[in-house]
C-alpha positions in Angstrom: 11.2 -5.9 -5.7 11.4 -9.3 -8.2 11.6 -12.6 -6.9 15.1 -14.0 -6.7 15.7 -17.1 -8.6 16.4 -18.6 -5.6 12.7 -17.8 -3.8 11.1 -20.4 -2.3 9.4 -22.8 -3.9 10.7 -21.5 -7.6 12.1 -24.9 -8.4 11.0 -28.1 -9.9 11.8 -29.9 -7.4 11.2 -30.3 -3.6 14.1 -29.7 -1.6 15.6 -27.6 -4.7 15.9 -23.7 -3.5 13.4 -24.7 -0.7 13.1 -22.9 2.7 12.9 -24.7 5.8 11.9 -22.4 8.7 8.8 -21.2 10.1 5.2 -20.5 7.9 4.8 -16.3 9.3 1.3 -16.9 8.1 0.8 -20.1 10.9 3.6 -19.8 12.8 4.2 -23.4 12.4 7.5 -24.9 11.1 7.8 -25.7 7.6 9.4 -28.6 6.0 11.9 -27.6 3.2 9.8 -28.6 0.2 6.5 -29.0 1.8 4.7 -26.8 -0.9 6.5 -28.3 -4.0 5.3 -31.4 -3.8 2.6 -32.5 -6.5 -1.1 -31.9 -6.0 -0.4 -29.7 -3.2 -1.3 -25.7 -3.9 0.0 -25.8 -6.8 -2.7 -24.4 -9.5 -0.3 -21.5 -11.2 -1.9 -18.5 -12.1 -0.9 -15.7 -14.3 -0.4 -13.1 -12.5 -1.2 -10.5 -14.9 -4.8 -12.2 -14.9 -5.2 -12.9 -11.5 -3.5 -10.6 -9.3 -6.7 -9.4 -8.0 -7.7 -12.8 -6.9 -4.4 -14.0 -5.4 -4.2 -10.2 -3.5 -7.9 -10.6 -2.5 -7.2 -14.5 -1.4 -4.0 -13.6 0.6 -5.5 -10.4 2.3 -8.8 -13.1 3.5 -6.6 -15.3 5.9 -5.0 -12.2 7.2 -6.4 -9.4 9.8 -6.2 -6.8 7.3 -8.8 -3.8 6.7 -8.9 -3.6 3.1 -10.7 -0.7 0.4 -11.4 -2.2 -3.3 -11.5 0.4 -5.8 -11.4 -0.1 -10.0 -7.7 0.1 -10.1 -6.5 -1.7 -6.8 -6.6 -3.0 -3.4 -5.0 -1.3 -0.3 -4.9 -2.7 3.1 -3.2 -1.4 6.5 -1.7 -2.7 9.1 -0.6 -0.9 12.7 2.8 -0.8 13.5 2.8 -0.8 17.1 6.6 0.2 17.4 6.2 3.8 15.9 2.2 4.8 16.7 1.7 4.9 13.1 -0.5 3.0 10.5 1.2 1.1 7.4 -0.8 1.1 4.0 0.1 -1.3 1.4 -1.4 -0.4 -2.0 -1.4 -3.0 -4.7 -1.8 -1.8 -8.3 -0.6 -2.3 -11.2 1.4 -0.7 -14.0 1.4 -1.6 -17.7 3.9 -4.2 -16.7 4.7 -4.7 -12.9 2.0 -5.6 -10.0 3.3 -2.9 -7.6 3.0 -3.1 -3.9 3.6 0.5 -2.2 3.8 0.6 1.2 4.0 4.4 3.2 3.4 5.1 6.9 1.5 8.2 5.9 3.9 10.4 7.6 5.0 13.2 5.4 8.5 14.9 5.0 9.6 18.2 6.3 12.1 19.8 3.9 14.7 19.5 6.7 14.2 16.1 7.1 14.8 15.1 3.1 18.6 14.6 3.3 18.2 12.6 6.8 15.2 10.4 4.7 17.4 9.8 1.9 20.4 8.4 4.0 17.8 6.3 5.5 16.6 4.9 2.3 20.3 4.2 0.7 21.5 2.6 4.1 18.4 -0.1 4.2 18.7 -0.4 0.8 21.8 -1.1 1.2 21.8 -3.4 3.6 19.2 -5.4 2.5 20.8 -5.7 -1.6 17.5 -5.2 -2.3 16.4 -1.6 -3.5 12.8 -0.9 -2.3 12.5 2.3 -0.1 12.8 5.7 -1.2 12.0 9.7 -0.6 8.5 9.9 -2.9 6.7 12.7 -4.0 5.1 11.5 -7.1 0.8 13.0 -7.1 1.2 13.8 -3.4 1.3 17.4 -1.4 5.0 16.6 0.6 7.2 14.4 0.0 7.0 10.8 2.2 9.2 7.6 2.5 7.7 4.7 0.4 8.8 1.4 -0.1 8.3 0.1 -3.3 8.4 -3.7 -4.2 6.7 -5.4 -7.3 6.6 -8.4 -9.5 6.0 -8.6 -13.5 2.7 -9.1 -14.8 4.2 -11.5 -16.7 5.0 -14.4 -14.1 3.1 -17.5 -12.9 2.7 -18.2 -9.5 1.0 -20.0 -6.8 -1.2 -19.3 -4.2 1.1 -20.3 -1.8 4.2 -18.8 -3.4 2.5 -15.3 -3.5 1.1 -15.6 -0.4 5.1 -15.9 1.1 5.7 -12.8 -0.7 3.4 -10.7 0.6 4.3 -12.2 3.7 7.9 -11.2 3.1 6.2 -7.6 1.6 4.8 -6.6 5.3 7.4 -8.0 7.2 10.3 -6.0 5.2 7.4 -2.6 5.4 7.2 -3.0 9.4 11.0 -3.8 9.6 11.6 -0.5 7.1 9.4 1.9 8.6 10.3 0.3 12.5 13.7 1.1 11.5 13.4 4.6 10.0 11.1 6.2 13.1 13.5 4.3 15.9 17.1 4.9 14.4 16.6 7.8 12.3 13.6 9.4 14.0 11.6 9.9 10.8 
């Protein structure tokens, strides 16, 4: 997934593309512009530089268990509504950060065609393509959702922090979705 032009806090000024609802991280309201304003998290990093550090900053104000390895940093999450655990790997490509997100549950050949119907309809309904049937390195083949951001981009703290935000909330919602309505 690439962030819209019209993400929050992408424009220069406050108000401009701005979200006004509630902060998932505190659960507190937000004021539309609060983090556009000057002076106030906005050190921009390159995120081809600094992904590590902006994944690793994020990950410490959440209740994530995390593993650190040479080539990225994976954390899960429980999702409550299916008995299963959610892993979110972040890596990186030659040019993307990638975020891929499975609920470990591999795919019985019968079940491919009924995965695949799952993956176009929430694609499909959420304009934004980022699950799929994967079997890339891996035994079976598993639903994997897929989102990621060009190592070329600057961004802030606070800015990437939404987005992973947005990243787990969309997983949970995905993989919620695809063991209750499609019983994958």
């Amino acid at each position: 997934m690439t962030v819209p032009d019209s993400y929050p806090g992408r424009g220069p000024y406050p108000g401009r593309d701005s979200y006004g609802g509630r902060d998932s991280a505190s659960g507190r309201d937000s004021a539309p512009g609060r983090d556009s304003y000057p002076g106030r998290n906005t050190e921009i990093h390159d995120l081809g530089t600094h992904w590590r550090q902006l994944v690793q900053n994020w990950v410490a104000r959440r209740n994530y268990h995390t593993v650190h390895d040479t080539v990225s940093v994976s954390l899960q999450f429980d999702l409550h509504e299916a008995g299963r655990t959610v892993t979110l790997r972040f890596m990186t490509t030659k040019k993307l950060l990638v975020a891929f997100a499975t609920d470990g549950n591999f795919l019985r050949h019968d079940q491919l065609a009924l995965a695949a119907a799952a993956s176009n309809a929430w694609n499909t309904e959420q304009l934004n393509p980022m699950l799929s049937v994967w079997d890339v390195r891996g035994p079976r083949p598993c639903l994997a959702g897929v989102c990621d951001l060009p190592l070329t981009c600057r961004i802030t703290q606070a800015d990437f922090d939404a987005l992973a935000n947005d990243w787990v909330d969309r997983a949970r919602q995905m993989f919620s979705r695809c063991h209750q309505v499609f019983k994958l």
